[in-house]
N, C-alpha and C positions, 0 to 999 in steps of 0.2 A: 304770687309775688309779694303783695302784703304781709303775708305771714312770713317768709322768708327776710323780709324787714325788721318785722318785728325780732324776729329767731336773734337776728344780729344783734339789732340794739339790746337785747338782755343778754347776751354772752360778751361783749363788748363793751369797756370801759365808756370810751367812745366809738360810742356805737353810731352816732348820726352822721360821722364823715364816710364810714365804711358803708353802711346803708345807704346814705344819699348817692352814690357812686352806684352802687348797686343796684339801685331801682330807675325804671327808666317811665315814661310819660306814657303809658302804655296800659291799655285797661279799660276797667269799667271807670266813673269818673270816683268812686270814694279810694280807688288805689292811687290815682293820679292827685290826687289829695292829698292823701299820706305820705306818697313820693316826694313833692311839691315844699310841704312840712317840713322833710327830713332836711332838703336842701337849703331851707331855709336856716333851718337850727345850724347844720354845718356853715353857713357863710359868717352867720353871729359867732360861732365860736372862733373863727379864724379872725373877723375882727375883735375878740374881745382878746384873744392870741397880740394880735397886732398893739392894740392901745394899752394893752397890758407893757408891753416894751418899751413901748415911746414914752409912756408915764414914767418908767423904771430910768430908763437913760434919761428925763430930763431932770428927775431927783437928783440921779448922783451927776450929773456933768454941767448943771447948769450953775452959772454965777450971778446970778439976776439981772439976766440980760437972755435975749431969743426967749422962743415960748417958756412961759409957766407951767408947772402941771395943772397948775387949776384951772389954767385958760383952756390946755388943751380938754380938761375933762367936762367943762363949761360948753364949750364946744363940740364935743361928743354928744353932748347931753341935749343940748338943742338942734344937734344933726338927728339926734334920733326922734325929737318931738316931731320934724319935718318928713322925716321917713314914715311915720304909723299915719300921721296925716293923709300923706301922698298915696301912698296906700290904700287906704281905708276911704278915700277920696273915687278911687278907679273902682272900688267892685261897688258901688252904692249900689247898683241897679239890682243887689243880689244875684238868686239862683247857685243851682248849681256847682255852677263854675270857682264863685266868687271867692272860697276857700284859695282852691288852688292857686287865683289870680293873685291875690293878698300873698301868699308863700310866695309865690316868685316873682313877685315884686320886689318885698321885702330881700331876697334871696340877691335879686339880683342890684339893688341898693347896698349891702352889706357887701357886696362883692366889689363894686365901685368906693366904698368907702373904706375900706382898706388898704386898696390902692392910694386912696389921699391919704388916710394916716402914714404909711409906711415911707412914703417920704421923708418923714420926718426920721424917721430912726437913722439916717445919717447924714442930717442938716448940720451943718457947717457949727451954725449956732450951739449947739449939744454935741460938740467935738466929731472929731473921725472914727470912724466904725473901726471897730475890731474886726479883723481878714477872717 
């Protein structure tokens, strides 16, 4: 299964959305590892997908008024200091495990945090969304 991860992410641009899909929690613990990783990197790029947006529309639509883009990226930026923390807070005890616990952590933080950015991309404040 590992290897077949692997296989993807080298023939594959983006390869960690299609591999994390593809690999399941299943294994010895260094594949559930790997797995764990992949999901991780996909939920980062889907939020780096997301704030990339919300940055982009508060450029062009904003009139110095509703969020900044610095605030909002000031804010990214300390949502993520709180995430590595939070994180890296839950596997102290080491082992094993403690890779895979840190990925899906993380994994599943980046997945919640993009839901709170995405809100923003069509906040009233940064005009109406394009259909």
């Amino acid at each position: 299964m590992l290897k077949f991860c692997i296989y993807l992410a080298i023939v594959f641009g983006t390869a960690s959305v299609h591999a994390s899909a593809l690999c399941s929690m299943e294994g010895n613990q260094s594949e559930m590892n790997a797995c764990a990783a992949l999901k991780h990197q996909a939920q980062k790029e889907g939020l780096d997908s997301a704030l990339a947006e919300v940055l982009a529309i508060a450029k062009s639509k904003n009139q110095g008024f509703g969020p900044q883009p610095e605030d909002i990226q000031r804010s990214q930026d300390t949502w993520l200091s709180f995430a590595e923390q939070h994180c890296r807070l839950l596997v102290t005890w080491g082992g094993s495990m403690a890779a895979m616990q840190y990925h899906l952590c993380m994994a599943d933080l980046y997945e919640q945090r993009q839901k709170q950015i995405s809100v923003h991309i069509c906040h009233p404040a940064l005009g109406p969304c394009s259909p």
